[in-house]
C-alpha positions as CSV (number, residue, x, y, z in Angstrom):
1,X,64.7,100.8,128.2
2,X,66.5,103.8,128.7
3,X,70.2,104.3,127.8
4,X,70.6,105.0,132.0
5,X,69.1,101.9,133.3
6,X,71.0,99.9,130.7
7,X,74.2,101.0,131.6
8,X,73.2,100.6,135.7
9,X,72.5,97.2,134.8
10,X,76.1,96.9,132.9
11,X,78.9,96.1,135.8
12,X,82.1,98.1,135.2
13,X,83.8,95.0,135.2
14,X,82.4,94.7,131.7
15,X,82.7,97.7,130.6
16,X,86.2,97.4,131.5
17,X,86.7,93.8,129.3
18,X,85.1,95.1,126.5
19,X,87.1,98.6,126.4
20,X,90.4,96.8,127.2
21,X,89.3,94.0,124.4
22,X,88.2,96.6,121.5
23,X,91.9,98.9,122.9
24,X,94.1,95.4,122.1
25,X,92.3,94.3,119.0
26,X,92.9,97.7,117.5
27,X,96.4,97.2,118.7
28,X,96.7,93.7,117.0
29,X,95.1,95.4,113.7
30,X,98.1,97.8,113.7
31,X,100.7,95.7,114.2
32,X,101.7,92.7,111.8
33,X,101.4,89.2,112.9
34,X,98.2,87.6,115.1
35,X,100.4,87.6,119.0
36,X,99.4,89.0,122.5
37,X,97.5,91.6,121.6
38,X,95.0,89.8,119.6
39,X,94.5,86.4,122.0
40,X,94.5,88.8,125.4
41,X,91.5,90.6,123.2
42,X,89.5,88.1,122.0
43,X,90.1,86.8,125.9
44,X,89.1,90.2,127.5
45,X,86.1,90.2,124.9
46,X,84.6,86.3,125.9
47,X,85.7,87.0,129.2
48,X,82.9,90.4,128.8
49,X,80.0,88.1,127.7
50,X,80.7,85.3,130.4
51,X,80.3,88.4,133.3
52,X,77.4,89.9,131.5
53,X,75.4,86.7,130.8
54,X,73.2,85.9,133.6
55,X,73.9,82.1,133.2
56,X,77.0,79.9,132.0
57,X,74.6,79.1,128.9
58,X,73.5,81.9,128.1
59,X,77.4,83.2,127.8
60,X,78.2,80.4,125.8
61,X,75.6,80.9,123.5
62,X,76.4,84.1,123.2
63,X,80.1,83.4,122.6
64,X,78.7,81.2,119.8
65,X,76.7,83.7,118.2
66,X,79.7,86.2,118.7
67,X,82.1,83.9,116.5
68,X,80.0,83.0,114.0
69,X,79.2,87.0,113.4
70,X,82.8,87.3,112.7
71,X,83.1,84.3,110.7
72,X,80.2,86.0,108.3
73,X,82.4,88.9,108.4
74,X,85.7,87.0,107.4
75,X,83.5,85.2,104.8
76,X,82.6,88.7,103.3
77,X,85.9,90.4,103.5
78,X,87.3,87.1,102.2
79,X,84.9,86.8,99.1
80,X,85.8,90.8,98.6
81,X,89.3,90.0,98.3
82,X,88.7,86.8,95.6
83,X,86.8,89.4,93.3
84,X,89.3,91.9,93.8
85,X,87.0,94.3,95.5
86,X,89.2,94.7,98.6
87,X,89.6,99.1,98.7
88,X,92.8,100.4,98.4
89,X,94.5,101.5,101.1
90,X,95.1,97.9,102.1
91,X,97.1,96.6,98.8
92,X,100.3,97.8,97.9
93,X,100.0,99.0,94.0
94,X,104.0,100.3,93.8
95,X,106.6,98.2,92.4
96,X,109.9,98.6,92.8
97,X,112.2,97.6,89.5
98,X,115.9,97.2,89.0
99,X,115.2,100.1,85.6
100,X,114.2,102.5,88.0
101,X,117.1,102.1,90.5
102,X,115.7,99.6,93.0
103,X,118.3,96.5,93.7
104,X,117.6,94.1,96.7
105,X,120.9,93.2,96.8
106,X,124.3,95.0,96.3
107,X,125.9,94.1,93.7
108,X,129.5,92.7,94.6
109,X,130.6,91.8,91.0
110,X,133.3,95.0,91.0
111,X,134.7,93.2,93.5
112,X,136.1,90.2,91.3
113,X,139.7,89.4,91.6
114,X,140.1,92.0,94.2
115,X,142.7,91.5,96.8
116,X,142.1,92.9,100.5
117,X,143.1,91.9,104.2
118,X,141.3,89.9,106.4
119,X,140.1,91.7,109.5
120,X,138.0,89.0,111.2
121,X,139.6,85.1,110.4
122,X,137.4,83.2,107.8
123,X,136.2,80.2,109.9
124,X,134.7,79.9,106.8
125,X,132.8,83.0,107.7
126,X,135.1,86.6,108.1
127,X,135.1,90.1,106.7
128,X,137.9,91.4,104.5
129,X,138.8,95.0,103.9
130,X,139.1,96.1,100.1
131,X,140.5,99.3,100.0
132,X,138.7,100.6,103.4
133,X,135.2,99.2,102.1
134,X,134.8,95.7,105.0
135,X,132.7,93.1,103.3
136,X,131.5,89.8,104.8
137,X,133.0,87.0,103.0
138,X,133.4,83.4,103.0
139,X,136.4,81.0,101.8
140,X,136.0,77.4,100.3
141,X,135.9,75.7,103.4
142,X,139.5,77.0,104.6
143,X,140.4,78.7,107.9
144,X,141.8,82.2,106.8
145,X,144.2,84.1,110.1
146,X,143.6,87.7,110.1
147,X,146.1,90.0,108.4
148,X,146.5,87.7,105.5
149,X,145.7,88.8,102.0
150,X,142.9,87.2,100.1
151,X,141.4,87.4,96.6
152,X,137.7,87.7,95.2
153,X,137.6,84.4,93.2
154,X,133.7,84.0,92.9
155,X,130.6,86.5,93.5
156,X,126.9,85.3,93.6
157,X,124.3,87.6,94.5
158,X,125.6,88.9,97.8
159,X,128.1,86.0,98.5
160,X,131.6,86.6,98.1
161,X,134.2,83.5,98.0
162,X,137.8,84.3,98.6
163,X,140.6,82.5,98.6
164,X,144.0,82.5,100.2
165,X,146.9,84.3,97.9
């Protein structure tokens, strides 16, 4: 059969789900997380084989035989990835390490036994100014006013505990 009388025989309806499908899977593939993109194109891609088929049982055996081609796929690509065998570009190989500058945190231990002003009330939760440098802190539980001095009296990771002086 010639490519022409195939594609007469193709409705643009279906060319249309299957573009639109193929445009929002690719979409999905870019962008983290499985959301709209990926259901609307697995959608726009069953809804293709439902208008093709010339029966409701022929497009639901064709459905089936369209997920369990992916499933082999997923098997493969899954099997690939136990044996290490996935290529490259898809697994980050950098490390980042505190010896060669990286921190995830900031490290708030100068700030021990520091006094500053608070500029947003600690309901436990405010922010107090050290020396023009606003950190958010938090006191044992106590309501701080603003304008009141406080003091650094414990630091743990990026928590800072104050206290009233």
């Amino acid at each position: 059969m010639p490519l022409i009388e195939l594609l007469s025989s193709v409705s643009w309806i279906s060319i249309t789900l299957f573009v639109v499908g193929i445009a929002l899977l690719i979409i999905e593939m870019l962008e983290p997380g499985f959301g709209f993109f990926g259901v609307f194109g697995i959608i726009a891609l069953v809804a293709c084989i439902f208008v093709t088929a010339d029966t409701v049982a022929e497009g639901v055996m064709l459905t089936v035989v369209f997920a369990v081609i992916v499933l082999i796929m997923l098997g493969i690509f899954l099997i690939m990835v136990s044996k290490g065998k996935i290529p490259n570009k898809f697994i980050l190989r950098d490390s980042e390490s505190k010896e060669s500058g990286f921190s995830g945190t900031v490290d708030f231990t100068e700030y021990m036994s520091k006094k500053g002003i608070v500029t947003a009330a600690c309901r436990p939760v405010g922010n107090v100014d050290f020396d023009g440098v606003k950190i958010d802190v938090i006191s044992r539980g106590e309501f701080i006013d603003k304008g009141l001095t406080v003091e650094v009296i414990e630091v743990e990771g990026n928590r800072v505990v104050v206290k009233k002086v």
